[in-house]
Wavefront OBJ file of the C-alpha trace (Angstrom):
o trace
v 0.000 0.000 0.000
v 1.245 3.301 -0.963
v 1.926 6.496 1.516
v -0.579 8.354 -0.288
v -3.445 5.363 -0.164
v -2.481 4.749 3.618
v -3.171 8.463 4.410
v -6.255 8.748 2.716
v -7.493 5.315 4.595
v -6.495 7.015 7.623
v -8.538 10.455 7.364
v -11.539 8.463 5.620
v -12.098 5.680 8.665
v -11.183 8.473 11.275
v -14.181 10.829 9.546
v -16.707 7.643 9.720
v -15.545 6.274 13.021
v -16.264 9.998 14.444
v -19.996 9.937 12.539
v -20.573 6.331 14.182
v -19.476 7.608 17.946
v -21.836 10.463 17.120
v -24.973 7.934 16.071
v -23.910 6.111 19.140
v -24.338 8.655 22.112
v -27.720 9.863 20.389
v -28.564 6.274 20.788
v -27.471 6.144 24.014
v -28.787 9.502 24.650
v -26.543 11.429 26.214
v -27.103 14.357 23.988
v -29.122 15.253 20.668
v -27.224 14.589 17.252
v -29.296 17.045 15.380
v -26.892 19.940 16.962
v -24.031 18.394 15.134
v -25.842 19.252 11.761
v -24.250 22.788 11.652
v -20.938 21.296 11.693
v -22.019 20.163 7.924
v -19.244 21.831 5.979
v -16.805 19.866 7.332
v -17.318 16.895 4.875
v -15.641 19.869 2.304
v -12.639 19.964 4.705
v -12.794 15.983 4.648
v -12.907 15.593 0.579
v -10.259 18.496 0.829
v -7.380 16.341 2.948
v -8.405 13.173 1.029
v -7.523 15.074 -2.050
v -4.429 16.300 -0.551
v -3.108 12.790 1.065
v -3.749 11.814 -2.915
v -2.134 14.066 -4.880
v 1.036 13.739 -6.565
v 0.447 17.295 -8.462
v 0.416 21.092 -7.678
v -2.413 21.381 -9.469
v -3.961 18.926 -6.841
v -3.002 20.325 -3.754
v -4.427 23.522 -5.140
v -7.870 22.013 -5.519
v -7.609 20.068 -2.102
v -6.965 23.624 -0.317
v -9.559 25.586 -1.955
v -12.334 22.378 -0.494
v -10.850 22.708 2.841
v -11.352 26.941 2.800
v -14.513 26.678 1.291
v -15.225 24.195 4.593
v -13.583 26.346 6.877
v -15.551 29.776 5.638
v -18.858 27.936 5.646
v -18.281 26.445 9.111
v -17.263 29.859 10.645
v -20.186 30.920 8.900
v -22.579 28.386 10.438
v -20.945 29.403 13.903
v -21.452 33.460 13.693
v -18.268 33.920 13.670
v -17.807 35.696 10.316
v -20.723 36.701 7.937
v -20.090 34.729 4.397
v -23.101 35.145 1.716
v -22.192 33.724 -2.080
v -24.150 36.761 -3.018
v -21.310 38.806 -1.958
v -18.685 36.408 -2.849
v -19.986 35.160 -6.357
v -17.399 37.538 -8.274
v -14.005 35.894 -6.205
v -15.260 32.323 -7.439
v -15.008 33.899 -10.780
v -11.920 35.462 -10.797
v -10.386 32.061 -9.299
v -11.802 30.205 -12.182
v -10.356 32.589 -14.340
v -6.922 32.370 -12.975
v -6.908 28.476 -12.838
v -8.284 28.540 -16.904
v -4.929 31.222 -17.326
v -2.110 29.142 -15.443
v -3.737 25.248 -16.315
v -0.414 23.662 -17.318
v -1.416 21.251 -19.791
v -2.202 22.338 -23.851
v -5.103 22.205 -25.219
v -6.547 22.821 -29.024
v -7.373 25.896 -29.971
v -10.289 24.870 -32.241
v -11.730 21.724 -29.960
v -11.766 20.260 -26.525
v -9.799 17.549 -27.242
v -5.675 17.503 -26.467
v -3.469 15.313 -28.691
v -0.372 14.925 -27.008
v 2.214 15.100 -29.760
v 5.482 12.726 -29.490
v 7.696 15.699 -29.017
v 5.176 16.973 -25.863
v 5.067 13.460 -24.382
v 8.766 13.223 -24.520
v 9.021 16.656 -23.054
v 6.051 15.849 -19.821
v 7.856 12.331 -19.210
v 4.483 10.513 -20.510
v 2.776 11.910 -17.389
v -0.994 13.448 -17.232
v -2.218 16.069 -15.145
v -5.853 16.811 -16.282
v -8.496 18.188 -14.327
v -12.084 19.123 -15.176
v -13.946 21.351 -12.796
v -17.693 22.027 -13.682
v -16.933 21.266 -17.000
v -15.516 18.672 -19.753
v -12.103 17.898 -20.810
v -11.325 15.193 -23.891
v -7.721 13.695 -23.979
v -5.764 11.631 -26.286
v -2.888 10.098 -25.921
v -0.384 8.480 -28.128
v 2.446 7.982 -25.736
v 5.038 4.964 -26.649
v 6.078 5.002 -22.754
v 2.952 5.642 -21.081
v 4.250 6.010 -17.215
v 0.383 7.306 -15.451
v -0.300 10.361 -14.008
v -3.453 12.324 -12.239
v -7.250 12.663 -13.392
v -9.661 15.071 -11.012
v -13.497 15.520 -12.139
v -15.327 17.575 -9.738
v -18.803 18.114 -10.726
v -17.749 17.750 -14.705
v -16.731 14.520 -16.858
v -13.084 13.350 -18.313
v -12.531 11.284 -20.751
v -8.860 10.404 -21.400
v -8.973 8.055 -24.422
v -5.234 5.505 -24.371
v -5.962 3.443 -27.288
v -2.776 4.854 -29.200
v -0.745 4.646 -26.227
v 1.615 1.791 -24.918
v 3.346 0.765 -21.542
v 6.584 -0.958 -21.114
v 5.596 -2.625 -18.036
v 2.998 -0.820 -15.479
v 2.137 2.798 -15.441
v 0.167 4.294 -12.193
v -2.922 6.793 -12.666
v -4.539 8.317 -9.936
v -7.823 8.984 -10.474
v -10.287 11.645 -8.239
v -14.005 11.859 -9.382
v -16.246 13.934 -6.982
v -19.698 14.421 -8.237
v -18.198 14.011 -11.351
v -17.081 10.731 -13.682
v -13.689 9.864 -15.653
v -13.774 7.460 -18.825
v -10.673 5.670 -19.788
v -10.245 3.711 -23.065
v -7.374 1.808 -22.833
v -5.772 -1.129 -25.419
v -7.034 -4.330 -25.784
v -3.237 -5.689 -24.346
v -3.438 -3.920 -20.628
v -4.499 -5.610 -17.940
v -5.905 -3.136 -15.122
v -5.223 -3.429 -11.580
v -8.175 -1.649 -9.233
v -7.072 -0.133 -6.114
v -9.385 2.858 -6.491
v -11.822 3.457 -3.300
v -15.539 3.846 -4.364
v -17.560 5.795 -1.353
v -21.477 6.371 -2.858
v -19.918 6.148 -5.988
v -19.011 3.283 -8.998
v -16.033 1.737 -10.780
v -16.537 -0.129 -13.653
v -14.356 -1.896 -15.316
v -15.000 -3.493 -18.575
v -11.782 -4.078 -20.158
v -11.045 -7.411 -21.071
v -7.138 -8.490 -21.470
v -5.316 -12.059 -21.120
v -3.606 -12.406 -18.024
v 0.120 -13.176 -19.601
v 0.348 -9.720 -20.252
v 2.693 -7.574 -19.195
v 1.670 -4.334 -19.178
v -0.325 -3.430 -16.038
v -2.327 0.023 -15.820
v -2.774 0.210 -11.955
v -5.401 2.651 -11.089
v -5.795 4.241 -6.843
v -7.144 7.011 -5.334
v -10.891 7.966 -4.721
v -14.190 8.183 -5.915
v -16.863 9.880 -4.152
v -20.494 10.553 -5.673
v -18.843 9.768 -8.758
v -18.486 6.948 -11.406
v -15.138 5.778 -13.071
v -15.507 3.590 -16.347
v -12.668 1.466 -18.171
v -12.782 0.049 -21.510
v -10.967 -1.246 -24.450
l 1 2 3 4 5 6 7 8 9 10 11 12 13 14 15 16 17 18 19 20 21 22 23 24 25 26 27 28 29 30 31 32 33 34 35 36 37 38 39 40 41 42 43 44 45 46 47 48 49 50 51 52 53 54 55 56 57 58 59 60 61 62 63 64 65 66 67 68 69 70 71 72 73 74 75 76 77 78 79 80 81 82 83 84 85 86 87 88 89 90 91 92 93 94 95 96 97 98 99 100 101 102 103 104 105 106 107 108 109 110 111 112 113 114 115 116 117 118 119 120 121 122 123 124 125 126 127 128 129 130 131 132 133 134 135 136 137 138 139 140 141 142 143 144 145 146 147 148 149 150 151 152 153 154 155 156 157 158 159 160 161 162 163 164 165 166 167 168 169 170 171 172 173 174 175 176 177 178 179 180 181 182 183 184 185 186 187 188 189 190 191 192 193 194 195 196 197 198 199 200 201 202 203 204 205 206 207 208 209 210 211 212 213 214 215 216 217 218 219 220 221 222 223 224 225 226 227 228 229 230 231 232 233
């Protein structure tokens, strides 16, 4: 098991341990659970460090922080302790949105939504991904000869990273994140896919079929919550 996997076990079973000692005292009642309901927000401060124990990106980490402040300013809210309305706020989210669409590290085409990695760009990013759809779509292909892995986040929007062209020499590791959101991966008819992803009110499927004797293993972790992952080939 890798660090990243063990930390995100570790924050995940601590968050649903603390909800079951919660159930349990209203049980038992020693006090009503229904006051814990303003401490709602939280569960963006949870999805936050899961992303965070998960990533292997900047990119990553960036999105992991902004769940955990959106947590944090909506629990202070729910508290009194500072007044936060998305009223007021509405025209930060879009200037954020604008910076991460200005500074997004990966190319895209200028006439469609779909990114074809070229041989000279794959050589250049080491055959690693970094995509991330927020609210929206992206559409990757890629033709990599040494396909090494890389990241995937879909948070309330869709990726589809299409690896039909692509070949491994002997495993490659993507990390996939879907929050209210889905990824779809088209892969060879020659890899054989390893699932260590974590599904929580969410789906993997995996219909790829491949012999056994192969070689080339796509290994796929991290974390899918009120999301769906699908693999084909």
């Amino acid at each position: 098991m890798s660090h990243q996997q063990l930390n995100q076990r570790i924050i995940l079973g601590g968050f649903i341990i603390a909800l079951g000692i919660l159930a349990l005292v209203d049980r038992l009642g020693i006090f009503s659970i229904g006051s814990i309901f303003q401490f709602w927000p939280t569960v963006f401060v949870v999805v936050g460090l899961l992303k965070i124990a998960a990533s292997k990106s900047r990119s990553s980490i960036a999105t992991g922080s902004i769940f955990i402040a959106i947590g944090v300013v909506m629990q202070l809210n729910n508290l009194g302790i500072i007044h936060f309305s998305w009223h007021d706020w509405w025209p930060v989210i879009l200037i954020g949105v604008g910076i991460s669409i200005i500074f997004k590290d990966h190319s895209r085409s200028k006439d469609s939504s779909k990114t074809i990695l070229s041989d000279e760009e794959l050589k250049n990013t080491n055959s690693v991904l970094d995509i991330t759809a927020i609210m929206g779509g992206n559409e990757t292909v890629n033709n990599s000869p040494d396909f090494k892995g890389g990241e995937l986040t879909a948070i309330m929007g869709g990726v589809e990273l299409d690896l039909r062209g692509a070949s491994i020499q002997s495993e490659a590791v993507l990390n996939l994140w879907a929050t209210w959101g889905g990824i779809a991966l088209k892969i060879p008819a020659d890899w054989v896919v390893v699932n260590r992803c974590t599904a929580i009110m969410g789906g993997i499927e995996d219909k790829s079929f491949a012999s056994p004797a192969t070689a080339k293993r796509l290994i796929i972790t991290g974390t899918v919550i009120m999301g769906g992952v699908e693999i084909k080939n």
